[in-house]
N, C-alpha and C positions, 0 to 999 in steps of 0.2 A: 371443503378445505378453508381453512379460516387463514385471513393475511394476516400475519405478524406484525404488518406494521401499524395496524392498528388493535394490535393486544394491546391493553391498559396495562397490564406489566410489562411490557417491555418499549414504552412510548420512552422518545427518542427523538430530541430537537432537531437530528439531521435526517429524520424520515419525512418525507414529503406529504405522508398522510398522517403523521402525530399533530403538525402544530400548521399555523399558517405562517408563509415564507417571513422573513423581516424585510423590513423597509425597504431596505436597499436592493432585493429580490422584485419581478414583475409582482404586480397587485394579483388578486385572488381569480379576478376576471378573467383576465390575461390566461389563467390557466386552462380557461373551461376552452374547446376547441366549440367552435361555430360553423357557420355556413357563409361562404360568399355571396354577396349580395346580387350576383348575374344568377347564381342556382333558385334564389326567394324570388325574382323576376321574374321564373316559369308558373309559379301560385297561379291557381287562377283567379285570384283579385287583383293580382299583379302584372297579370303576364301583357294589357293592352296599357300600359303604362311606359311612361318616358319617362326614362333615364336623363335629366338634366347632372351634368358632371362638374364640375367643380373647377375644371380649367378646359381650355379651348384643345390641346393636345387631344383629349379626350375625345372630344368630338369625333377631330378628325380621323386619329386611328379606328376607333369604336370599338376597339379593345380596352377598355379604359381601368386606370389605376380605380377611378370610384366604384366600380363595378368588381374588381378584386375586394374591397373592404369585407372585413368577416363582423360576420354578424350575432351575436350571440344571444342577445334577448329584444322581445318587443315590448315597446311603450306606447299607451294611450294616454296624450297629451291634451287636456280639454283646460277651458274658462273658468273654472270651480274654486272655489277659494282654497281649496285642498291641494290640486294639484298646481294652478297658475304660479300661483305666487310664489312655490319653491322651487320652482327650477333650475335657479342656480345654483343650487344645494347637492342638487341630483348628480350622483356618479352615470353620467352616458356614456363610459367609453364604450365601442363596440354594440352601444343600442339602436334601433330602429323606432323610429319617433314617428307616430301616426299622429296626424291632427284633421278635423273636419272642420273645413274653411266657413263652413257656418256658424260654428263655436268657435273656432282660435282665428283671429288674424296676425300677422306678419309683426304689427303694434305690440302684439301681447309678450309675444316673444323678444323684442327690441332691446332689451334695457343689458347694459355692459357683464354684468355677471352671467346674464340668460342666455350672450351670445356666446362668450368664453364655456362654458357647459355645453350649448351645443354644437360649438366645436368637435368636440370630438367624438359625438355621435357617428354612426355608421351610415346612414342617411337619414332623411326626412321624409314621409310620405305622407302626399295629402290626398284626400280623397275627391271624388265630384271634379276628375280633373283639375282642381285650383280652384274651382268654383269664377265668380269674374272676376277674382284677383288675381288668374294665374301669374301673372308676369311676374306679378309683386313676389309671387313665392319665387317664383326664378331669381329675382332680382337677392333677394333674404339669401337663399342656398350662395349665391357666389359672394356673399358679404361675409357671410358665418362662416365660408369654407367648408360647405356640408353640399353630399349629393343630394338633390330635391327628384322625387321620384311623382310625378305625378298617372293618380288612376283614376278612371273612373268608376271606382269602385264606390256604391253609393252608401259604405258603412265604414268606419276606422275599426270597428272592434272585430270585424269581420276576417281584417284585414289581420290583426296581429293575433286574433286564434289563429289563424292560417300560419303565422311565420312560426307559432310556437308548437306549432303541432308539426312542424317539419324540423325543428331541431328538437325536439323531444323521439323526433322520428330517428334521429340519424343520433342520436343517443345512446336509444336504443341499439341499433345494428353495432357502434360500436363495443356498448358493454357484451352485447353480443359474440362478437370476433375475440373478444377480449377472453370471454368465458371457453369460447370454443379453441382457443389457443391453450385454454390454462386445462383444460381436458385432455388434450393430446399431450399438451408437457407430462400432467403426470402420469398419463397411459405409458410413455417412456421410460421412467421409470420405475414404474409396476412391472413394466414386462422384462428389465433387467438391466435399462440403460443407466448410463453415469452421466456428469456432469460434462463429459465428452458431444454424448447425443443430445442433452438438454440444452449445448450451445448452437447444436447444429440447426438443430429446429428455429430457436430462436432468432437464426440471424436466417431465415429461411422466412422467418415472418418480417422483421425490420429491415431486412438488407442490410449489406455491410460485414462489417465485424463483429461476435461477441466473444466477450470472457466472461471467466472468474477465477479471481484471487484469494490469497488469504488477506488476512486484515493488515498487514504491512504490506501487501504489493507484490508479492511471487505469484506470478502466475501460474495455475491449476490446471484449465481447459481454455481452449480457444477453438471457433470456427469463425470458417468465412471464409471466401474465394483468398485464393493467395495473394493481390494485388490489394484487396480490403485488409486484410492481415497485415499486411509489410506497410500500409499506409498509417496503422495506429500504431506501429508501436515507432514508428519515425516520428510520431508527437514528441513534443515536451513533457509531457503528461508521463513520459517512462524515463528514465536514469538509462546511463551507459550498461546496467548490467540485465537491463531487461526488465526492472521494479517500476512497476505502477509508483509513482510519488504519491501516497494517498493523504499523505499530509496536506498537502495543496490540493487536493480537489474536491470539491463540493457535493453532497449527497441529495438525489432527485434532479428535478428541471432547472434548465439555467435561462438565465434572459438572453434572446437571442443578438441584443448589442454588443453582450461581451465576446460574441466571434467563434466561442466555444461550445455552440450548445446542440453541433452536432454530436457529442458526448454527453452519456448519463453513467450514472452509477446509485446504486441502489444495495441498502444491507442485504446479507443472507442473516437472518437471524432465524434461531429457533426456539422458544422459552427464554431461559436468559443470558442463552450462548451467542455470540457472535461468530459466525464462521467464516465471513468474508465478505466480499463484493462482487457484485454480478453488473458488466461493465458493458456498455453498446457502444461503437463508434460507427456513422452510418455520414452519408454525404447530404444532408442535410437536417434542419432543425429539429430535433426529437419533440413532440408534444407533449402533454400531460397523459395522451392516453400512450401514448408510446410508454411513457414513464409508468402507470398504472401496470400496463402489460406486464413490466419488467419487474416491478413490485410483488406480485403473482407468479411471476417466473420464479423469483427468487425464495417464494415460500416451498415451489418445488424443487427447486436447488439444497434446500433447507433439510430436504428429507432425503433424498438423494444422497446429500453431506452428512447425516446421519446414519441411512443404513451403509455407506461405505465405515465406516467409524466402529460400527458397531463388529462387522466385518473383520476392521482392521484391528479391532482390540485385540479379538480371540487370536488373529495372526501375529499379531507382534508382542502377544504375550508369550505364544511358543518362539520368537523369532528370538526377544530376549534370553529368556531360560536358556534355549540352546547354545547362544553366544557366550552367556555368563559362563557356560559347561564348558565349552570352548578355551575362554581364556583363564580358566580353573583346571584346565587339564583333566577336566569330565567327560567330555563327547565321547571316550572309548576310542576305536582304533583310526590312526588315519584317514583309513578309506571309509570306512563307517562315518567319518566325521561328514565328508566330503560328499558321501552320496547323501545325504542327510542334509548339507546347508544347499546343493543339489534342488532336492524337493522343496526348498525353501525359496529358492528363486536366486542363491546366491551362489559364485563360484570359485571354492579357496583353493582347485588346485591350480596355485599359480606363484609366483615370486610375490613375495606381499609385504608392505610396513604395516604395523600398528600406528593409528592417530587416536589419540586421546585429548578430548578439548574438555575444558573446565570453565563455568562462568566464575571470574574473579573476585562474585559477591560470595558471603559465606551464607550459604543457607540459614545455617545454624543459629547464628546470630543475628538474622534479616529481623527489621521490624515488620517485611511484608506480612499480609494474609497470608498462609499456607495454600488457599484457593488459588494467590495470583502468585505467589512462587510454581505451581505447579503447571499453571496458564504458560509462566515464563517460561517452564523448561521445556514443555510441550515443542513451542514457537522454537525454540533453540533447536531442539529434537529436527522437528521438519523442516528447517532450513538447512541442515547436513544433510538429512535426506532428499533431499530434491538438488543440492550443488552438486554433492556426489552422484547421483544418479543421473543426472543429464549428461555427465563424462562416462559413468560405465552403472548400466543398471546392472548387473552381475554383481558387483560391490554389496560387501555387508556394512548396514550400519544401523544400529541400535540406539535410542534414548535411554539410559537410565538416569536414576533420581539424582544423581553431581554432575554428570559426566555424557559425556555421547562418544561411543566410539566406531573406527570407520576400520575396515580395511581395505587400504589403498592398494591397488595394486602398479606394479613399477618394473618395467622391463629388466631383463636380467643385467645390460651393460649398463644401466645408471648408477652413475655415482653419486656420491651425499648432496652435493648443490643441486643437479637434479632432482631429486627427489625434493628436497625443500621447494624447489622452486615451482615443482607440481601441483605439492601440499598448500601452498604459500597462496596460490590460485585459487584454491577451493576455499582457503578461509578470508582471502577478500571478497569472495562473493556472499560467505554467509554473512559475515561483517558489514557488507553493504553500507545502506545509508538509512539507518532507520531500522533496518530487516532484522534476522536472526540474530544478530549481535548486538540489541538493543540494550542487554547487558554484555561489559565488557567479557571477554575471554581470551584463554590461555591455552595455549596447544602445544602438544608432547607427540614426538618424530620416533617410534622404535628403528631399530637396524634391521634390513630386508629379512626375510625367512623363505627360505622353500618347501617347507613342511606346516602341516596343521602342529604337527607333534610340536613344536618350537613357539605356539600362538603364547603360553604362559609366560615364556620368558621375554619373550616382546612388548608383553603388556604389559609387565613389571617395568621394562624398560620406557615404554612411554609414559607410565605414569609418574617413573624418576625424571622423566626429562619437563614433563609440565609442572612439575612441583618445585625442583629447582632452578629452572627456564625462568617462574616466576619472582625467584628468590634474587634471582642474577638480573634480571631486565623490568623487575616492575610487570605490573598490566598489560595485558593482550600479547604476552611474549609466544613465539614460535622461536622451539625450541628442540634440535634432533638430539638422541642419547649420547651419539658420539661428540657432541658437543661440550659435552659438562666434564671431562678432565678430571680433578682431582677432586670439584665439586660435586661430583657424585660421590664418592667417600666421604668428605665432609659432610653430605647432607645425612649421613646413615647414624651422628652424633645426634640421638633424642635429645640430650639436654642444650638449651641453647645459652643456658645460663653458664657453663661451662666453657662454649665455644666465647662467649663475651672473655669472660675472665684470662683464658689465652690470649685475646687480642690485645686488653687491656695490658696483662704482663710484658706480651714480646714487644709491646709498640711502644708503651709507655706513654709519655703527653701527646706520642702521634696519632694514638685511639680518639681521640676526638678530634673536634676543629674550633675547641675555644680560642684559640690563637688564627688568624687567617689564613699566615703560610704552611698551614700544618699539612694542607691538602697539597699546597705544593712539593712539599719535599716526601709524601709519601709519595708522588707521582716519581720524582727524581729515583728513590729508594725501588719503586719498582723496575723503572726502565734501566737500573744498574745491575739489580740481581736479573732481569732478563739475558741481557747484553751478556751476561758472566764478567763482571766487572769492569767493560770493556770503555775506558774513561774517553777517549775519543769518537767511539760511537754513541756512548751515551750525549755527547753535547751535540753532537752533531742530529740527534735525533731532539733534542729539545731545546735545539737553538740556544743552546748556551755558549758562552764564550770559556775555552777552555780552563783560565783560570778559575774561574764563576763557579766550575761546577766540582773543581778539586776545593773550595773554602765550605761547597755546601755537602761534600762528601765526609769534612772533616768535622762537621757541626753535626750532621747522623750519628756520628761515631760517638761523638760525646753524648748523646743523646742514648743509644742503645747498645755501643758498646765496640767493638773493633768485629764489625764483620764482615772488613775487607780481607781481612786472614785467618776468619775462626767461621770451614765451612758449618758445622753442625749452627751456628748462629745465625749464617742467612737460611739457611733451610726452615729454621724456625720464624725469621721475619719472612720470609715468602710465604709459609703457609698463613700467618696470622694477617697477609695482604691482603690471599685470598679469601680468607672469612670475612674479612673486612666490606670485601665488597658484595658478601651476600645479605640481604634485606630480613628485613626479620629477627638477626638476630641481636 
């Protein structure tokens, strides 16, 4: 099985194994996991050796912090014009520094750069006991702030084969665990598991929590004890609707000062698809090989998200077909309909709306890629399908190439605010922050049906309602059928050059707003033909002072004409009000 995150087609500055972290990330070192320097104390070059510690505390518990330091590589530090002289050059963090007091003394190492270096070494070990300067090493070790490990071991090089044969040792066992993990993952899903089992196991090896997401942050699969569960997604790290923020979080290992790095997340990539993130939350600091592991997980995540895919094509290309038939008044008889969306995992008989959502970009005229328009409606697709589905997985809902439509189901005694304010739920959640509505959209409300037989007309009717919805409110309108009034017949006028030239005529210089108050006295002009001329309610509703708004009634009239007492006139400024306020035209 080969990691993706190191394919050369698909390297990838936020994979952990494409590039090396930046600066402001721990050093490379840091990554490599080590050994504490109490477990290199068991060596047998080490094990009759004394622990000089670094501070007195030390001592006296004999638990001591210098004895916790990890160790990750050893160094043979001798008098040689090779190695003396650059020492304070040398990166030691986390090194084990052997010297043989016959070759190095205390001097050699002395000078301000060489001490600041070996600072942050892991300890010092010197051999031959200290030889007879032990003290003086004691005395170096508490000046430098380094553990001094003195042994009688009568060889330095003896000594640091031994410590690198013991972290080459535990190296091994981990790429080990590491391999025998990534075995059993994909034995999982060989044998038929999802991305369900692939989590279960996984947090069976790390503890805690795992997921996986899609690439905006819905969540897919989760395991974990339930108290592990309920603890990650009470992070910051998720939104009120339950969306991983992946905008804000970092891909691979974190430093552990930033407080956060009991959480990883890691791509699912496959070739040159991205299918999401594979996410750990565990109660303490994840490592690089935690991070490895999970890097490996994810390549079996990758296939797993594949053959589900593959699956899902065949099904939801008949899932489609049937729907389109459905709301084409093809499926054939009722009951035929019904046993049929049935085997599909869906169930229409029941009191139902049509929802019709449209993203608000025009396909047709996108400067995108067709690849990442089709990426785009993908994302939009499975974001209806997963809101609606956690309310009622019975529910049908299809992606096609404009459009995605749902059917909602809505008990028999709901009236139209309920229903909207059902609907209105499900498209804040696809809406989100970031998520499925990363382009804006437009959503269309049919009127209830109790019949398959009646899906055609509903769907005509939501599709009138998101198309004029849009024309009446602008961007991201929800919008129910019964809503659009007389603007549903107005919208049924193809030509809109037509519909202008009426406004034009019945409005006159009111058609535009080259003048300021133009807007206001249309506003006037509608709240009077509302009212039915009703001149005391109208000023009382626009805070006019009653004479105010007899001088600006009698200024309309010169302007369009007397139709305070010629009905077929305001009939005609009411309608040309309401094209007026449709967009577009």
């Amino acid at each position: 099985m080969v990691n993706v995150a190191n394919d050369a087609g698909v390297r990838d500055a936020e994979l952990t194994a494409a590039a090396s972290p930046p600066s402001s990330a721990l050093k490379a070192r840091e990554l490599v996991t080590g050994l504490p320097l109490e477990r290199l104390l068991e060596l047998p070059s080490l094990r009759d050796g004394a622990l000089h510690p670094v501070d007195t505390a030390d001592s006296i518990t004999g638990s001591s912090a210098s004895a916790a330091r990890v160790v990750t590589r050893a160094r043979l530090l001798d008098a040689s014009p090779t190695n003396a002289a650059p020492v304070q050059d040398l990166r030691l963090d986390h090194q084990l520094l052997c010297v043989d007091p016959s070759a190095v003394t205390p001097r050699d190492l002395g000078s301000p750069a060489a001490v600041a270096a070996l600072r942050t070494a892991a300890a010092l070990v010197v051999t031959r006991g200290g030889g007879a300067g032990a003290s003086g090493w004691q005395a170096f070790g508490e000046q430098v702030g380094t553990p001094v490990v003195l042994t009688a071991a009568p060889s330095a090089e003896r000594v640091v084969t031994e410590v690198l044969g013991a972290l080459l040792d535990q190296q091994a066992e981990i790429l080990e665990r590491v391999d025998e993990a990534h075995q059993i993952l994909v034995g999982v899903v060989l044998a038929g598991g999802g991305l369900q089992d692939l989590c279960q196991r996984l947090a069976g090896f790390l503890g805690g929590a795992t997921m996986v997401t899609t690439t905006d942050g819905r969540l897919v699969a989760s395991a974990g004890a339930e108290d592990d569960l309920a603890a990650a997604l009470a992070l910051d790290c998720f939104d009120r609707t339950g969306r991983l923020i992946t905008e804000h979080e970092p891909v691979g290992i974190r430093d552990p000062r930033t407080g956060n790095a009991g959480r990883a997340l890691v791509r699912i990539v496959a070739g040159q698809l991205d299918h999401g993130l594979l996410v750990a939350f565990v109660d303490r600091d994840l490592t690089s090989d935690d991070v490895h592991l999970l890097e490996r997980a994810a390549t079996v995540a990758a296939l797993a998200i594949t053959k589900e895919q593959a699956v899902s094509a065949v099904e939801g290309k008949y899932r489609a077909e049937f729907l389109r038939d459905a709301l084409s008044g093809r499926a054939g008889t009722p009951a035929d309909a019904v046993a049929h969306a049935s085997a599909l995992g869906w169930d229409l008989d029941r009191r139902l709306v049509v929802v019709v959502a449209e993203t608000d970009e025009d396909d047709s005229r996108t400067t995108r890629a067709p690849e990442e328009v089709a990426s785009l409606q993908q994302r939009f697709a499975r974001a209806w399908i997963q809101a609606v589905g956690v309310r009622d997985p019975r529910a049908a809902v299809v992606g096609f190439s404009q459009e995605v439509v749902a059917l909602h189901a809505v008990p028999a005694d709901w009236d139209t605010d309920e229903v909207m304010r059902s609907v209105g739920d499900v498209v804040r959640v696809v809406r989100g922050d970031g998520g499925g509505g990363r382009r804006t959209f437009s959503t269309g409300v049919s009127r209830p049906i109790d019949s398959v037989a009646d899906l055609r007309a509903a769907y005509e009717e939501a599709l009138s309602a998101v198309s004029v919805g849009r024309q009446l409110h602008g961007a991201s309108a929800l919008t129910h059928f019964d809503g659009l009034g007389i603007f549903r017949l107005l919208s049924l006028i193809p030509d809109s050059a037509d519909l202008r030239r009426f406004v034009e005529e019945s409005l006159g210089p009111l058609a535009t707003d080259d003048v300021p108050d133009h807007a206001d006295l249309r506003q006037t002009l509608s709240v009077l033909l509302d009212t039915n001329l009703n001149v005391a309610e109208t000023a009382r509703t626009l805070f006019f002072h009653y004479n105010t708004l007899r001088y600006r009634i009698a200024k309309l009239e010169r302007m369009l004409g007397p139709f305070t007492s010629d009905p077929q006139l305001r009939l005609k400024l009411a309608l040309a009000l309401k094209v007026h306020q449709m967009r577009g035209i």
